[in-house]
C-alpha positions in Angstrom: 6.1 5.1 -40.2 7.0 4.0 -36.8 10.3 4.9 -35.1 11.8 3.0 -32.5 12.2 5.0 -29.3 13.1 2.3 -26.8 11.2 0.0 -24.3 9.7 1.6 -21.3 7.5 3.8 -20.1 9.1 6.8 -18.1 7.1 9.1 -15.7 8.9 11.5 -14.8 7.3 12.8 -11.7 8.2 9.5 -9.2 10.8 10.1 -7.0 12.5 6.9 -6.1 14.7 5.3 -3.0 15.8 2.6 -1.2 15.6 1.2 1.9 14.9 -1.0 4.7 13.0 -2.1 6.8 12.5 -4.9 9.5 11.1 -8.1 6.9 13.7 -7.0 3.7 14.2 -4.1 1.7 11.3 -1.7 0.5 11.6 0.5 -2.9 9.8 3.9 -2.0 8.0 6.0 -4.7 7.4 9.6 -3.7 5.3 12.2 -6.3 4.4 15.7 -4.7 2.1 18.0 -6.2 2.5 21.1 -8.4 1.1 23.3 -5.5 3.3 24.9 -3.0 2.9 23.6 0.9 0.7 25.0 3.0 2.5 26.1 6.1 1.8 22.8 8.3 3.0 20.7 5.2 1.5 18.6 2.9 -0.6 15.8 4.1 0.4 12.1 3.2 -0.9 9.8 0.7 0.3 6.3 1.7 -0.1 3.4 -0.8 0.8 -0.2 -0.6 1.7 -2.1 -3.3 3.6 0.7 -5.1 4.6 -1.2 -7.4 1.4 -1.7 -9.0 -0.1 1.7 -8.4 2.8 4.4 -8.6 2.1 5.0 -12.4 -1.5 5.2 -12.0 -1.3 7.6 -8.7 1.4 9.7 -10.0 -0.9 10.7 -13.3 -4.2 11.0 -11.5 -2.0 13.9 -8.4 -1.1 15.7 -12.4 -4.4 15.5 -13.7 -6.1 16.5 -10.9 -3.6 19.7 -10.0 -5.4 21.7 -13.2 -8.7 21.2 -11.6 -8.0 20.7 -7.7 -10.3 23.3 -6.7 -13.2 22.3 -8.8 -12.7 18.8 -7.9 -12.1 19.7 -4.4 -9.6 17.9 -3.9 -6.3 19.6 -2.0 -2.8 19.0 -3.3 -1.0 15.9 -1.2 1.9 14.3 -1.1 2.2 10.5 -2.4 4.1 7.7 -1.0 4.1 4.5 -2.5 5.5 1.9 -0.4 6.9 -1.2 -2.7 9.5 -4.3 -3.0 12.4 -4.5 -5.3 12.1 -6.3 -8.5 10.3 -5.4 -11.5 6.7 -7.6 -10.5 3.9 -5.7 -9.8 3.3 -7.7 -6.8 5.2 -9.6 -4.2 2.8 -12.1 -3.0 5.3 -13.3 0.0 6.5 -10.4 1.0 2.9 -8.2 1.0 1.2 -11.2 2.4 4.0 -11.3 6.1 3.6 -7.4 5.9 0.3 -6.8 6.0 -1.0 -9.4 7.7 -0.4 -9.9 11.6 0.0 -13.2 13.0 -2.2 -15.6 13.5 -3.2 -19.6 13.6 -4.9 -20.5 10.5 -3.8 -23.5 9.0 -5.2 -22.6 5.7 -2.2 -20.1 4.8 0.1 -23.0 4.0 -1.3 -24.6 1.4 -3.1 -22.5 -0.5 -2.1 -21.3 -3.6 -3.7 -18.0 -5.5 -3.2 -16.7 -9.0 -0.4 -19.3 -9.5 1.8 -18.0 -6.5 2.1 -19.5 -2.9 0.9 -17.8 0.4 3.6 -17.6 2.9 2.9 -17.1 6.2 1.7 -13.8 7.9 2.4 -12.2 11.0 4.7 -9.0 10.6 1.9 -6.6 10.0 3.0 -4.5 13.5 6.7 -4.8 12.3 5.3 -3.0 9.2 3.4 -0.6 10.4 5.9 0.8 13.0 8.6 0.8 9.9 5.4 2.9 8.3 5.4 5.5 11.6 8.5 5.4 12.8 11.6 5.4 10.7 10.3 6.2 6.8 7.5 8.9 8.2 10.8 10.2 9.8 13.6 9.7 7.0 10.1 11.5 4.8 9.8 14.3 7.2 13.7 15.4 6.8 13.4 15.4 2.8 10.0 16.6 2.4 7.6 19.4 4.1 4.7 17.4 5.5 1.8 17.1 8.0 2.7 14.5 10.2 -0.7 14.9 12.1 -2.9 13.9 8.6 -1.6 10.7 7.3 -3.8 8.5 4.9 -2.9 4.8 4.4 -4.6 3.0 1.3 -4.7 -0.3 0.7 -6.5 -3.2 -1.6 -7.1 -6.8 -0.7 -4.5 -7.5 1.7 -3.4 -4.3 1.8 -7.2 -3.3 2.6 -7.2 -5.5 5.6 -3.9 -4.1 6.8 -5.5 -0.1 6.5 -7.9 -1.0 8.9 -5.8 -3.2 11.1 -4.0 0.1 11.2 -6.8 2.3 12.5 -8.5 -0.5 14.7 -4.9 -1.0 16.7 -3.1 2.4 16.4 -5.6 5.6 15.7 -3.3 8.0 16.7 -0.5 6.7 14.0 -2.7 6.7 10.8 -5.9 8.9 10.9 -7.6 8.4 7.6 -7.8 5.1 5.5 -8.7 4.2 2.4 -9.3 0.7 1.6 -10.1 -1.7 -1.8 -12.1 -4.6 -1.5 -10.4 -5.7 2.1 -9.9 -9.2 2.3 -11.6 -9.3 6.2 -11.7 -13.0 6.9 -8.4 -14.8 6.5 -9.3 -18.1 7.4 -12.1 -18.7 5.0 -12.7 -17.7 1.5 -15.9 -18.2 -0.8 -13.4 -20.5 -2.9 -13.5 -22.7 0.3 -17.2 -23.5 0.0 -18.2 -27.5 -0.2 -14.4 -28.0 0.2 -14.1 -31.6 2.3 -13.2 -30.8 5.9 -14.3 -27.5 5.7 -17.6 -27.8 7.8 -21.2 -26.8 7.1 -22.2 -24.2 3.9 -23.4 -20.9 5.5 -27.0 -20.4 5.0 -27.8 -18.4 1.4 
């Protein structure tokens, strides 16, 4: 009854590339929509982790192209901005990119989901790679609005979105952020840990 028709789900609407960037290598996922550009180009979807969230993004931009007007929702471009390998997530990598440095000494030892944290602090080195060279290399390839760029970003990723806007407005002028992790030094797991001082008030 069933046919074997090979391992893999393909979506054929991802444009992908490679390249590099100050911490490593990046793998870049680019969808546009099924509308033409408007004359001052498309305006820019940015999303970290694109690993994780290129399938998903690249099926809701389809969905919603058959009912943009209703939804009110204009056609965009997507970037997805990910690491090479086949995991959803690079927990070293993401965790140096999107967060700047600092002098917690919790980072070192702590341990989530099975996989170590590695130190932060190249957050700036990302987001000038972000501006600078890819919104460039992106600007030669593809019509867009280089004055309406969106950067989207969950836990980490949240924290680095508004990193972004709090330290360089003129770079990224919209956000959208997940659950931001916005303390980096404490954590609700860290409550009644020895060492870690008093229990906040309930």
């Amino acid at each position: 009854m069933l046919q074997d028709v090979g391992n893999g789900y393909l979506v054929t609407d991802v444009q992908q590339y490679n390249t590099t960037g100050p911490a490593g290598g990046y793998e870049i996922f680019v969808v546009l929509p099924a509308a033409s550009p408007p004359p001052e180009g498309y305006p820019v979807l940015y999303l970290l982790d694109g690993n994780a969230c290129i399938a998903g993004a690249a099926d809701a931009l389809r969905f919603q192209a058959k009912f943009h007007e209703e939804a009110r929702i204009e056609p965009l471009m997507i970037v997805a901005v990910g690491y090479p390998g086949a995991a959803p997530f690079d927990m070293g990598r993401r965790a140096y990119d999107y967060l700047p440095a600092h002098k917690s000494r919790k980072l070192g030892d702590r341990f989530m989901q099975g996989a170590p944290w590695h130190q932060p602090g190249g957050a700036d080195d990302f987001l000038d790679f972000l501006s600078g060279p890819l919104r460039t290399s992106l600007a030669a390839r593809y019509p867009i609005n280089t004055g309406r760029q969106i950067l989207c970003g969950a836990s980490f990723g949240g924290f680095f979105t508004l990193y972004a806007l709090l330290t360089r407005p003129p770079v990224i002028q919209q956000i959208c952020r997940r659950q931001p992790l916005v303390v980096v030094g404490r954590q609700p797991a860290d409550k009644g840990r020895p060492g870690d001082g008093p229990k906040p008030a309930p």
